[in-house]
N, CA, C and O atoms as a GROMACS GRO file, in nm:
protein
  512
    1UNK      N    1   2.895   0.184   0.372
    1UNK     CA    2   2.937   0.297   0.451
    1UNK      C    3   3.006   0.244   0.576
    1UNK      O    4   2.958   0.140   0.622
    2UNK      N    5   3.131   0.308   0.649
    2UNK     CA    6   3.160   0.297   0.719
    2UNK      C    7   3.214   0.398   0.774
    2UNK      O    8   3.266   0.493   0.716
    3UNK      N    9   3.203   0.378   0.908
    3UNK     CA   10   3.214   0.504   1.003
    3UNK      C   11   3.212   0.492   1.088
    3UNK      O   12   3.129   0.409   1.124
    4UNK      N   13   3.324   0.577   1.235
    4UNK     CA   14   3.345   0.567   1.383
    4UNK      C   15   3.256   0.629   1.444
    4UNK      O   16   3.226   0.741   1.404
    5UNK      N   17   3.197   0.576   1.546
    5UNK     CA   18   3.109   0.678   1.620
    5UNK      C   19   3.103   0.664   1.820
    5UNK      O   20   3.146   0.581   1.899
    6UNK      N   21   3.055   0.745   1.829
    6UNK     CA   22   3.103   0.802   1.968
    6UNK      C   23   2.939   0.772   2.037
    6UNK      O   24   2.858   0.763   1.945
    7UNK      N   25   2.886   0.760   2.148
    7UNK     CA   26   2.792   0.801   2.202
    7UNK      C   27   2.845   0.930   2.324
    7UNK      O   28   2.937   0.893   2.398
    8UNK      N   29   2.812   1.016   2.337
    8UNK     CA   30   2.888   1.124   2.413
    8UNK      C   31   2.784   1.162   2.537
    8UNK      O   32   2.818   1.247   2.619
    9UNK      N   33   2.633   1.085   2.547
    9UNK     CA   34   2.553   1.092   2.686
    9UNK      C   35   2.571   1.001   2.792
    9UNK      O   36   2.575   0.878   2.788
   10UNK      N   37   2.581   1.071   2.880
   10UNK     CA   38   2.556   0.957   3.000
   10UNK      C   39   2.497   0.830   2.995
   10UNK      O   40   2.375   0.844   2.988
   11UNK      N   41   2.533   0.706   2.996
   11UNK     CA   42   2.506   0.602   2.999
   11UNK      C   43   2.365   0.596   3.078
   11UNK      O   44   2.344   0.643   3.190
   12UNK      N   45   2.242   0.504   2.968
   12UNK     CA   46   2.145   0.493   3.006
   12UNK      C   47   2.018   0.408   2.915
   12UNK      O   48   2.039   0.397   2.794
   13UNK      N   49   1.916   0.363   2.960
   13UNK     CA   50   1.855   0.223   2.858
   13UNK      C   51   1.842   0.263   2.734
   13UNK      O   52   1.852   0.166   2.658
   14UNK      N   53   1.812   0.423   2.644
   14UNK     CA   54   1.759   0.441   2.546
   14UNK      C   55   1.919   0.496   2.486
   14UNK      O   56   1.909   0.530   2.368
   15UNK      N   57   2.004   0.505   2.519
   15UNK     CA   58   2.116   0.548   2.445
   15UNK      C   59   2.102   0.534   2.317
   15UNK      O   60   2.046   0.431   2.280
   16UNK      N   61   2.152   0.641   2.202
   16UNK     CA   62   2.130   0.569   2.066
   16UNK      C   63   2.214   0.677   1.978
   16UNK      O   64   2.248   0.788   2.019
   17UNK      N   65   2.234   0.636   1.878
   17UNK     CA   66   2.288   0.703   1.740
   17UNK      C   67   2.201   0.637   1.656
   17UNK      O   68   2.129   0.540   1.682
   18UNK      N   69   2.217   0.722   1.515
   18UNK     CA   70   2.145   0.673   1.451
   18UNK      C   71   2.196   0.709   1.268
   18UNK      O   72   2.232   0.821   1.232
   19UNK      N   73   2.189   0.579   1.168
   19UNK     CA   74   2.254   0.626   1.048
   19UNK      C   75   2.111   0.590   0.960
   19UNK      O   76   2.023   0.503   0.965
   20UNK      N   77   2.143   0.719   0.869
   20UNK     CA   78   2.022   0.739   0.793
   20UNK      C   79   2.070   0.730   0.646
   20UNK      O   80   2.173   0.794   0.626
   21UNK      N   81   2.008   0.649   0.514
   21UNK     CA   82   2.036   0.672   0.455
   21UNK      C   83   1.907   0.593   0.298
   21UNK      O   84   1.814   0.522   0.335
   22UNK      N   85   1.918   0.610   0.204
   22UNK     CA   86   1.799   0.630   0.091
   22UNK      C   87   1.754   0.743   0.107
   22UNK      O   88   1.634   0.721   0.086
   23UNK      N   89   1.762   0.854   0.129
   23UNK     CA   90   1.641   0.946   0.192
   23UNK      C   91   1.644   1.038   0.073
   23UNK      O   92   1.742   1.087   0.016
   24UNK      N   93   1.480   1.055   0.041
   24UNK     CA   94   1.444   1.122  -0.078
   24UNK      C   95   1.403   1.232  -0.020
   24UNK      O   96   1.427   1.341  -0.071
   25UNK      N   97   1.328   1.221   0.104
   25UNK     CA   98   1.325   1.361   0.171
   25UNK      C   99   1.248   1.346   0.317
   25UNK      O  100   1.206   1.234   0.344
   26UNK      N  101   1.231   1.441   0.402
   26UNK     CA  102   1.170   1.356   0.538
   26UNK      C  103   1.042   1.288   0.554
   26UNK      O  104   0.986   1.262   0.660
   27UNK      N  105   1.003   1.264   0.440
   27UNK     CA  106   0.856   1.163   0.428
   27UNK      C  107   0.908   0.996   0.365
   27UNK      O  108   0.828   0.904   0.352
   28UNK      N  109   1.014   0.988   0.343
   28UNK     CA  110   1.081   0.941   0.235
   28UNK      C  111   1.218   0.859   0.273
   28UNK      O  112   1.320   0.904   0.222
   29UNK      N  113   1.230   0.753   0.352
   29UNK     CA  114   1.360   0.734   0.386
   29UNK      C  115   1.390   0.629   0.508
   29UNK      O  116   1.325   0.620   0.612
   30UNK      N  117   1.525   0.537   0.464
   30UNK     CA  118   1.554   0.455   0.574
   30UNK      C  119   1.634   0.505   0.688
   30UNK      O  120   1.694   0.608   0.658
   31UNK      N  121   1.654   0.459   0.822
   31UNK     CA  122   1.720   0.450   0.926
   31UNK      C  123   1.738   0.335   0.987
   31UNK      O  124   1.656   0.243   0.990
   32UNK      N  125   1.866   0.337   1.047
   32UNK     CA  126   1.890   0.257   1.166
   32UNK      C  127   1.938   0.301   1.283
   32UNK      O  128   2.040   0.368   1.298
   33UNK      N  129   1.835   0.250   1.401
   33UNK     CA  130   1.872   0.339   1.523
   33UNK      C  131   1.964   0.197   1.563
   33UNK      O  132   1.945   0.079   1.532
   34UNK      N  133   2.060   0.257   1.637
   34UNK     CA  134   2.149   0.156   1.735
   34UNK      C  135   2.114   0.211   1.875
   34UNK      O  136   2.172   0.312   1.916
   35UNK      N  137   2.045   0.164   1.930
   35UNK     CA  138   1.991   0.169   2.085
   35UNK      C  139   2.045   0.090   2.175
   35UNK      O  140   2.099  -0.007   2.122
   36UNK      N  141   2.054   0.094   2.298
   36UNK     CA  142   2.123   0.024   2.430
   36UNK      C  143   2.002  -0.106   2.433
   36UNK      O  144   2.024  -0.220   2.474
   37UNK      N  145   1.933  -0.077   2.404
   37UNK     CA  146   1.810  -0.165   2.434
   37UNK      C  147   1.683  -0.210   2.325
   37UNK      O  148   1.603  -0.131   2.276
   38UNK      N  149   1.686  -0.301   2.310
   38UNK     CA  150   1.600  -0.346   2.126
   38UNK      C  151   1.429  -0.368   2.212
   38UNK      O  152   1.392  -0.425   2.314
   39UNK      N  153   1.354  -0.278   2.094
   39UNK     CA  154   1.203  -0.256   2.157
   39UNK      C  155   1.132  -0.285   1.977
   39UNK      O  156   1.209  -0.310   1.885
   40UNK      N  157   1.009  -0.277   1.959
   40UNK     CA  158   0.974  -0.253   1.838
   40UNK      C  159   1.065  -0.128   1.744
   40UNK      O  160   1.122  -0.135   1.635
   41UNK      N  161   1.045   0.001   1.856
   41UNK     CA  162   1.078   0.145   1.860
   41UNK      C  163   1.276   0.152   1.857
   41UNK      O  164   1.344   0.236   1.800
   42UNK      N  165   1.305   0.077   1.909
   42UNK     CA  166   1.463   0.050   1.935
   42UNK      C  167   1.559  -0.028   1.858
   42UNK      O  168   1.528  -0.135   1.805
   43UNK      N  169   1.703   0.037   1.849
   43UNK     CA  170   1.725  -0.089   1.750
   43UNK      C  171   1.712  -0.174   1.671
   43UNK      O  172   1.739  -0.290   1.704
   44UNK      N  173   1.665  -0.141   1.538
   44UNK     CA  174   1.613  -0.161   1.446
   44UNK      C  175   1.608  -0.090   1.347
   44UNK      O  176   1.612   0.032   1.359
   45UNK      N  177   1.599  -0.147   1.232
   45UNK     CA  178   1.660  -0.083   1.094
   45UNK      C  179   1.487  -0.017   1.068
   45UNK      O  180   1.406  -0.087   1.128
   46UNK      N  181   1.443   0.064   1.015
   46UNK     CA  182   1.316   0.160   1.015
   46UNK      C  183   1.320   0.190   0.835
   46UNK      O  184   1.423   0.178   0.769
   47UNK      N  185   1.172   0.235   0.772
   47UNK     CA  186   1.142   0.308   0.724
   47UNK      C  187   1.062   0.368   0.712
   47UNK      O  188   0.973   0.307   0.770
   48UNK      N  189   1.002   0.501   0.653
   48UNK     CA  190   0.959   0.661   0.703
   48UNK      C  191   0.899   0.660   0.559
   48UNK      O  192   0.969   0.726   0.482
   49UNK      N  193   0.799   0.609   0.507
   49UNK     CA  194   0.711   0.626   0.392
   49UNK      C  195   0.602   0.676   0.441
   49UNK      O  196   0.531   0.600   0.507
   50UNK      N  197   0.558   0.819   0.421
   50UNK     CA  198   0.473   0.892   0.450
   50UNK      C  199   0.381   0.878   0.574
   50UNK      O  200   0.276   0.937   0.597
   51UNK      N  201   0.440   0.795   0.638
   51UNK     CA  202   0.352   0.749   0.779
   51UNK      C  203   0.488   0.721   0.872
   51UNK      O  204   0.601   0.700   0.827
   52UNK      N  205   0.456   0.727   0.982
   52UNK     CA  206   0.533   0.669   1.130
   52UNK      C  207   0.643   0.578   1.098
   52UNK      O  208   0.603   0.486   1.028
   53UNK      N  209   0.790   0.570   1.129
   53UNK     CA  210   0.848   0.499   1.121
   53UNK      C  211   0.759   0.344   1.177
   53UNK      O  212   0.691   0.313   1.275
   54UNK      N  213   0.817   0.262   1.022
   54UNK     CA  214   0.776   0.104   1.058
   54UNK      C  215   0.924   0.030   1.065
   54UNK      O  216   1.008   0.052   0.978
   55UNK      N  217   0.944  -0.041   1.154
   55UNK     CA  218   1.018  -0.162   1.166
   55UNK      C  219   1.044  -0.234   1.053
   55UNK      O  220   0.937  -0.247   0.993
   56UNK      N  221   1.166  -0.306   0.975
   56UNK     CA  222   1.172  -0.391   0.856
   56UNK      C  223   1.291  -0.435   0.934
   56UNK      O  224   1.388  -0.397   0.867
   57UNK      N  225   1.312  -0.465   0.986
   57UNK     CA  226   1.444  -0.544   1.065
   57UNK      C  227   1.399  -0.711   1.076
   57UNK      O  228   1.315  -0.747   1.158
   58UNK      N  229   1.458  -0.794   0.995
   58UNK     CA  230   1.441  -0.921   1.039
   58UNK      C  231   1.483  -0.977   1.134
   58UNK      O  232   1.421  -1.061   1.200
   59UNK      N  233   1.640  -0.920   1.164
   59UNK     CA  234   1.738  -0.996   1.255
   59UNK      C  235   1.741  -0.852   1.322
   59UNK      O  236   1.724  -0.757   1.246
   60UNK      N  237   1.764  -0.820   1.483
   60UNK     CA  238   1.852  -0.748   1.512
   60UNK      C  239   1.934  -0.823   1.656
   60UNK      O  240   1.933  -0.944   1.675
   61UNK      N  241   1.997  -0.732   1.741
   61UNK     CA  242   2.045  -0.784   1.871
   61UNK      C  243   1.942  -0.747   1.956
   61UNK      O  244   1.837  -0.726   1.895
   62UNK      N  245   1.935  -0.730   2.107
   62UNK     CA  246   1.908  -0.752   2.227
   62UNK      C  247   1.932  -0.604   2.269
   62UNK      O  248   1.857  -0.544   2.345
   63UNK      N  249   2.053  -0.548   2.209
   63UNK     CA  250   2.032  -0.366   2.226
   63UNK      C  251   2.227  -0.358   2.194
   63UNK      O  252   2.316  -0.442   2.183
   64UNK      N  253   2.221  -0.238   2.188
   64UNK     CA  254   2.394  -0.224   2.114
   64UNK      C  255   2.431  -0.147   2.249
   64UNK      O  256   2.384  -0.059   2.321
   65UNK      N  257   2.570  -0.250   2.240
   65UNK     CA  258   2.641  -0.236   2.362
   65UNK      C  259   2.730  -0.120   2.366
   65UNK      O  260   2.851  -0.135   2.385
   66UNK      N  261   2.672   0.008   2.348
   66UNK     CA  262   2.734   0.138   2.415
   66UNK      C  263   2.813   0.147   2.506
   66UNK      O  264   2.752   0.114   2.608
   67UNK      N  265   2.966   0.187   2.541
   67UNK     CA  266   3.048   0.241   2.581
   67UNK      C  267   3.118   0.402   2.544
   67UNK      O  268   3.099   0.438   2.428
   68UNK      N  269   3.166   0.461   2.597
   68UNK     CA  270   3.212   0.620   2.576
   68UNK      C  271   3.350   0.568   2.512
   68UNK      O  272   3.449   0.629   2.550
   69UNK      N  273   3.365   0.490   2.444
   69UNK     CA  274   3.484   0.481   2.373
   69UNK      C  275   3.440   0.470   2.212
   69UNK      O  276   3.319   0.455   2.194
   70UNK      N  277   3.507   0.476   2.120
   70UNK     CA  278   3.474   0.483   1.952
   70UNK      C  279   3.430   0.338   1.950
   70UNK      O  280   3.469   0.246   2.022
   71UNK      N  281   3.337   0.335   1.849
   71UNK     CA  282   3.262   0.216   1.803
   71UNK      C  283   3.289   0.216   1.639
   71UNK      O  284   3.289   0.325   1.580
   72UNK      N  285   3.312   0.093   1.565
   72UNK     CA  286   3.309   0.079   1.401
   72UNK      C  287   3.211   0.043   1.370
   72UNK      O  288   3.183  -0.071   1.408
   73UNK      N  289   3.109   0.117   1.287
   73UNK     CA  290   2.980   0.075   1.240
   73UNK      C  291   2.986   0.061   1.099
   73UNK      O  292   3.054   0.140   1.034
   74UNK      N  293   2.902  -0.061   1.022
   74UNK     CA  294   2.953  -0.056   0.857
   74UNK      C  295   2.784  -0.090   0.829
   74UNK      O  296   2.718  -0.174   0.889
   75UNK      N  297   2.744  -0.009   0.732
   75UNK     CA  298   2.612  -0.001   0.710
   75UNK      C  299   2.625  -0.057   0.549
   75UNK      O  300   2.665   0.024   0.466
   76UNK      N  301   2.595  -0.180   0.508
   76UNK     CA  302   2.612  -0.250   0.401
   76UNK      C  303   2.466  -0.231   0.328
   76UNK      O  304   2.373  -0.276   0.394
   77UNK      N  305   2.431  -0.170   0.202
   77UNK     CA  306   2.317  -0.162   0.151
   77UNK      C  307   2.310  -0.241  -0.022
   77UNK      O  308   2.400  -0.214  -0.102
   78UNK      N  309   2.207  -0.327  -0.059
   78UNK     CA  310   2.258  -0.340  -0.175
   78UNK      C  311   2.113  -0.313  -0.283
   78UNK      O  312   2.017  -0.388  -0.302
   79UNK      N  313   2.131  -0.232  -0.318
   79UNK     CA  314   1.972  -0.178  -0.409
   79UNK      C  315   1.897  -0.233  -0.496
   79UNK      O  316   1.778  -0.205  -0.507
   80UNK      N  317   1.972  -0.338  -0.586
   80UNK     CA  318   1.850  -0.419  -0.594
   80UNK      C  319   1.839  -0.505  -0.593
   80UNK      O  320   1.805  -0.566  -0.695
   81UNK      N  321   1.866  -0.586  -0.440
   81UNK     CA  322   1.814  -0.714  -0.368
   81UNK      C  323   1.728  -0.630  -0.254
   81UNK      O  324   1.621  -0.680  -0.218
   82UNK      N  325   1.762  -0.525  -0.203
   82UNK     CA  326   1.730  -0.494  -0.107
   82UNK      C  327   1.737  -0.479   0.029
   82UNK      O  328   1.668  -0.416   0.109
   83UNK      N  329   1.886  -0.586   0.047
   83UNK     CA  330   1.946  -0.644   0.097
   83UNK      C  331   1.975  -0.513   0.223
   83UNK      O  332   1.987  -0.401   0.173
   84UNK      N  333   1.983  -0.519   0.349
   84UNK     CA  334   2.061  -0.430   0.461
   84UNK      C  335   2.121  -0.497   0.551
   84UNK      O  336   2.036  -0.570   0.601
   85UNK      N  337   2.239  -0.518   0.608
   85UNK     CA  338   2.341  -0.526   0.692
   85UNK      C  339   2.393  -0.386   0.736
   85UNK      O  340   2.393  -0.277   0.679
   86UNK      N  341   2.447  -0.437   0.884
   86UNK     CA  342   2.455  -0.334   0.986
   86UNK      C  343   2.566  -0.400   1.106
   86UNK      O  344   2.514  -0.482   1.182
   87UNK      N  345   2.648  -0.382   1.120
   87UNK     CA  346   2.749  -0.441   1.206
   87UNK      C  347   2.775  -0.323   1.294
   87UNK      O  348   2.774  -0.202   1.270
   88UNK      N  349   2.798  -0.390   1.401
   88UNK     CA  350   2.855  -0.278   1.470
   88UNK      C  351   3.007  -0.350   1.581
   88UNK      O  352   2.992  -0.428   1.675
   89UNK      N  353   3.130  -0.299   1.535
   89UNK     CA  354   3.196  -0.378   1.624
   89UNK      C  355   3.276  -0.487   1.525
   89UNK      O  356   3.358  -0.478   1.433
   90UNK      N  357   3.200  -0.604   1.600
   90UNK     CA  358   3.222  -0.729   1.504
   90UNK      C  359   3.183  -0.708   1.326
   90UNK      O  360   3.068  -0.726   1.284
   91UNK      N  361   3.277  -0.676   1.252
   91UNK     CA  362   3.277  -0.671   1.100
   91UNK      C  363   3.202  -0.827   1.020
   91UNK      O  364   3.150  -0.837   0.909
   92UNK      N  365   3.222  -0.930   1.122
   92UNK     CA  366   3.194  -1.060   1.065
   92UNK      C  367   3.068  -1.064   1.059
   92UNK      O  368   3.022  -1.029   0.950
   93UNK      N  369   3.027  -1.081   1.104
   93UNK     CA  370   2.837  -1.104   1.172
   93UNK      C  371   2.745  -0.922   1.178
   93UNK      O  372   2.785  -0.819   1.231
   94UNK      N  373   2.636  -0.944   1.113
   94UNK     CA  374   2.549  -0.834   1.134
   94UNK      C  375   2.484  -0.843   1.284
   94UNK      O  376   2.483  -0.946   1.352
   95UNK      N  377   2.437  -0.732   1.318
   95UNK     CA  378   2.406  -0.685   1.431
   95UNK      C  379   2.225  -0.658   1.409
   95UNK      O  380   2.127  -0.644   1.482
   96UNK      N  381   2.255  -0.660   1.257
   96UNK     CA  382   2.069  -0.616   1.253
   96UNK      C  383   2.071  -0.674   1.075
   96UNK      O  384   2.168  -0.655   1.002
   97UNK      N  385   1.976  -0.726   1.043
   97UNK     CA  386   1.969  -0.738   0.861
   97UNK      C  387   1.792  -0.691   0.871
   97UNK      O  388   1.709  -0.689   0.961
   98UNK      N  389   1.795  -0.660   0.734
   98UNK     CA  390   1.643  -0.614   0.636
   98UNK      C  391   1.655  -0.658   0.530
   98UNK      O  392   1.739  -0.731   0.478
   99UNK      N  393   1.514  -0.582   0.478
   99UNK     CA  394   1.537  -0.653   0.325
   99UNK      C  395   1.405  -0.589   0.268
   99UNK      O  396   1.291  -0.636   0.278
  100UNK      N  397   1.440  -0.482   0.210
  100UNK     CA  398   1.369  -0.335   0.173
  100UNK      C  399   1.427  -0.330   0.024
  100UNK      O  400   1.544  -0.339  -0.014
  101UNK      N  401   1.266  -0.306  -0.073
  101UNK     CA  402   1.368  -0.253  -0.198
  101UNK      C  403   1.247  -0.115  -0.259
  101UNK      O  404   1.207  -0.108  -0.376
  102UNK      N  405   1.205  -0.010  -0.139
  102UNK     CA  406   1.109   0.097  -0.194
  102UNK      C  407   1.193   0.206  -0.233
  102UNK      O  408   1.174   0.251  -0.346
  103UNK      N  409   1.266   0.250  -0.174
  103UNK     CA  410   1.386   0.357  -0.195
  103UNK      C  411   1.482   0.303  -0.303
  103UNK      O  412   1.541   0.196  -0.286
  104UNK      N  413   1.496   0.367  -0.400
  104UNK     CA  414   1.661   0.359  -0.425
  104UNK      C  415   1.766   0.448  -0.388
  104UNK      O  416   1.796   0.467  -0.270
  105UNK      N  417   1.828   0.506  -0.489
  105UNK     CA  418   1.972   0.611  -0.430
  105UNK      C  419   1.889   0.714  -0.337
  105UNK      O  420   1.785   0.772  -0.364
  106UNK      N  421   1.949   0.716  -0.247
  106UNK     CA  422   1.932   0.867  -0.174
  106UNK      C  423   2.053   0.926  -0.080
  106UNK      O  424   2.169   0.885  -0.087
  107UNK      N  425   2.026   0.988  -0.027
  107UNK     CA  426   2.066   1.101   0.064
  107UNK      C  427   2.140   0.968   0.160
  107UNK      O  428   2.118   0.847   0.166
  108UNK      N  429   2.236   1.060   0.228
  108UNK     CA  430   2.299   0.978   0.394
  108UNK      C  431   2.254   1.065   0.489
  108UNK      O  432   2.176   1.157   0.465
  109UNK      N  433   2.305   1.038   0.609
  109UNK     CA  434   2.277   1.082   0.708
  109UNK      C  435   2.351   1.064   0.830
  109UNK      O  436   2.433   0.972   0.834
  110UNK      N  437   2.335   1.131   0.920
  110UNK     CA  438   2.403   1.068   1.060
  110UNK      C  439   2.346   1.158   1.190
  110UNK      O  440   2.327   1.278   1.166
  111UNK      N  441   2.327   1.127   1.276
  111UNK     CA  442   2.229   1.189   1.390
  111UNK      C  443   2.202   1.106   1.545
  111UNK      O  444   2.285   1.038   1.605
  112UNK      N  445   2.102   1.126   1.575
  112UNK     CA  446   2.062   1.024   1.711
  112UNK      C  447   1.903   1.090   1.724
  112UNK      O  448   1.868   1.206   1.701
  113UNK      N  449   1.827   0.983   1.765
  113UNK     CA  450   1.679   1.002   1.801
  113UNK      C  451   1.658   1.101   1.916
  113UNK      O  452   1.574   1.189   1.893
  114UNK      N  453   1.724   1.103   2.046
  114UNK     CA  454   1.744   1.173   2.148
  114UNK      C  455   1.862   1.267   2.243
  114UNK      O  456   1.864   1.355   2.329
  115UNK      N  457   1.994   1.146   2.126
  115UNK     CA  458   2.151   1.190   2.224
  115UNK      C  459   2.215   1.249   2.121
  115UNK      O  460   2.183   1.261   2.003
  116UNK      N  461   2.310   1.284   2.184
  116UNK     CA  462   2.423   1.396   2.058
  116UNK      C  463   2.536   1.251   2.094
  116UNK      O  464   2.533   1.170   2.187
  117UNK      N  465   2.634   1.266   1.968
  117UNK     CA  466   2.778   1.153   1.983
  117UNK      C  467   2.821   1.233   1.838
  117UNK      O  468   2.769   1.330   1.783
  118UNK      N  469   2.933   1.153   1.803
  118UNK     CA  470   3.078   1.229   1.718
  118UNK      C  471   3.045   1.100   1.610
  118UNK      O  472   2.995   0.992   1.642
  119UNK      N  473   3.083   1.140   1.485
  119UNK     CA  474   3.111   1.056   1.416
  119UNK      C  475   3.209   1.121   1.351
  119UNK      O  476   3.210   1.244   1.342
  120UNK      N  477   3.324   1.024   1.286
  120UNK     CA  478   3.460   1.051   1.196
  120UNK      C  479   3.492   0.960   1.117
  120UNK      O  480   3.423   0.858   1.123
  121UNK      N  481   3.603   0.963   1.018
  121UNK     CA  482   3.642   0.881   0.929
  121UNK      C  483   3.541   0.812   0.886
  121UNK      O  484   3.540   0.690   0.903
  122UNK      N  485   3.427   0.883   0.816
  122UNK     CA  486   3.326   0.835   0.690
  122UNK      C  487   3.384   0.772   0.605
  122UNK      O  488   3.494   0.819   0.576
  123UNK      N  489   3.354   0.689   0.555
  123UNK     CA  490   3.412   0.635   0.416
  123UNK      C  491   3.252   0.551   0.338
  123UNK      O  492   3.169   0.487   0.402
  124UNK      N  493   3.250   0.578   0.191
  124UNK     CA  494   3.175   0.553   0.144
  124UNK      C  495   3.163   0.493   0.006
  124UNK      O  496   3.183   0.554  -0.099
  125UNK      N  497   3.129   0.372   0.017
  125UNK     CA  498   3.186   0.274  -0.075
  125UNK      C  499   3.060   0.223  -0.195
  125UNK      O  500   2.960   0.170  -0.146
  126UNK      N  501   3.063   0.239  -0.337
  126UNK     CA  502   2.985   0.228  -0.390
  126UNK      C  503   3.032   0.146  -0.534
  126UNK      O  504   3.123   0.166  -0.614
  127UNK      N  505   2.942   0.062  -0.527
  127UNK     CA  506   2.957  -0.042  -0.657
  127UNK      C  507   2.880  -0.030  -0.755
  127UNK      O  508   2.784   0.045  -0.767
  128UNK      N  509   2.939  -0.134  -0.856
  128UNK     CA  510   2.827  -0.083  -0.995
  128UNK      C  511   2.768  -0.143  -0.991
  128UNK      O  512   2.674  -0.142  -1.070
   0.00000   0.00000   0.00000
């Protein structure tokens, strides 16, 4: 998946968007928040199996560097390695990796934990 996105709140530590996607239903499903600031809770790739979002992020950054200008985010998933990449920006290098294989196909998503922002030019890329 790839997709432009906006943060549209006032600059501040918890800033965030957030792309959702496996989701079988809201008990049921991965996320990745992109936050200004990386906490357990922050920045970090998540999944939502009938209990509290848990952390599965091996790698992430230090917090995603939010500006009020468009950002390129590419959410790379591969289903059965399990494999997650997450770039934001820099296309070369991930920004966050996992490595989850409880979900398969599901649902997408797009949202924020606390802020409203724009997203455009979705594109959604799927292999055999």
């Amino acid at each position: 998946m790839d997709v432009r996105v906006q943060s549209t709140i006032p600059d501040y530590g918890h800033r965030d968007l957030c792309l959702f996607f496996g989701y079988q239903d809201d008990s049921h499903l991965y996320y990745v928040h992109l936050g200004k600031e990386a906490d357990d809770h922050a920045n970090q790739i998540f999944i939502v199996n009938e209990k509290p979002r848990t952390k599965i992020s091996t790698k992430t950054t230090k917090g995603t560097p939010w500006t009020d200008e468009w950002h390129n985010v590419r959410l790379s998933r591969y289903i059965e390695s399990g494999e997650v990449l997450v770039y934001f920006d820099d296309m070369q290098t991930p920004a966050m990796t996992a490595t989850d294989r409880t979900f398969g196909e599901g649902r997408i998503g797009f949202g924020s934990f606390d802020d409203i922002g724009n997203f455009d030019n979705v594109r959604i890329y799927i292999s055999g």
